[in-house]
N, C-alpha and C positions, 0 to 999 in steps of 0.2 A: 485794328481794334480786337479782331480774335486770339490775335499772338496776346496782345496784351492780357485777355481775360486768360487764356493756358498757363501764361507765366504766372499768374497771380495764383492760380489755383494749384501749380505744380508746389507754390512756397508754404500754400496753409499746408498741403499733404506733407509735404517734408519735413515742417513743421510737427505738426500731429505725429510722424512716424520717429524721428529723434527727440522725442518730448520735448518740444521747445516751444515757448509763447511765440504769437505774431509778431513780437516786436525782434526775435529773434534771440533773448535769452534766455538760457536754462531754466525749466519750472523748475520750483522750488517745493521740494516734499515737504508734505505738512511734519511735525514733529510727530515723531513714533511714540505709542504709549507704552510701551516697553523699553527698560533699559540695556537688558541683556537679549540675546536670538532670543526666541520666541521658540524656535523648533529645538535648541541647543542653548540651555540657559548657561550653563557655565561657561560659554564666547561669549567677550564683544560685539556690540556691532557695528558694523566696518562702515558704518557711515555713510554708505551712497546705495545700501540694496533696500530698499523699501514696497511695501507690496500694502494697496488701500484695498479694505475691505471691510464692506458694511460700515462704509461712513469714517471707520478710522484707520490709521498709518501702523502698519507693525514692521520693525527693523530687523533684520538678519545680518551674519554674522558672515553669510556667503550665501550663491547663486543656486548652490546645490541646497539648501534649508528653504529657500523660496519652491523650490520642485519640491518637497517633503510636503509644505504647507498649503499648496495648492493641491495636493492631492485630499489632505482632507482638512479642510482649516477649522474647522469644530473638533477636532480632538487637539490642537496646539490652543485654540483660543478659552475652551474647555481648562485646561489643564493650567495657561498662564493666568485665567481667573481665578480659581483655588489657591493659587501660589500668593495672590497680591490683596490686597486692601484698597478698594476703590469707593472713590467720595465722587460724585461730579465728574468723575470722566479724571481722575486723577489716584493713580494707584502709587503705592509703595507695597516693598515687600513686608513678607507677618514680622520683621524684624521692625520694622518703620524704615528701612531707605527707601530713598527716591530710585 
């Protein structure tokens, strides 16, 4: 019974440590409210670097702009506000994209 309870708790940790749900697939980031980096607006973002903060999902464009952003995420969040038009939690840029 104690193997049993080790085994079960080594899979939540591993779980928790590879970001992966109990059931064993990939959590799924929420959608980013950014369309471009956020530290680097003229890149894309590469789709799979994502960083939650304060409730919402910001995308990066690579691994090094989430180390940028983390060091001080009020002057990127600061700065991508000014840049966008936001209704509801739904921005475009001062041109109107999405």
């Amino acid at each position: 019974m104690m193997k049993l309870k080790r085994i079960f708790l080594a899979g939540i940790v591993a779980g928790v440590v590879f970001n992966m749900s109990p059931m064993g697939m990939a959590a799924q980031p929420s959608v980013p409210v950014n369309a471009t980096c956020i530290v680097t607006p003229r890149e894309k973002l590469d789709g799979k670097t994502f960083v939650k903060y304060h409730g919402k999902t910001y995308g990066f464009c690579c691994k090094s702009c989430v180390k940028k952003f983390r060091k001080n995420p009020e002057k990127y969040i600061t700065r991508f506000a000014a840049s966008q038009n936001c209704i509801a939690g739904v921005c475009t840029d001062k041109k109107g994209d999405v």
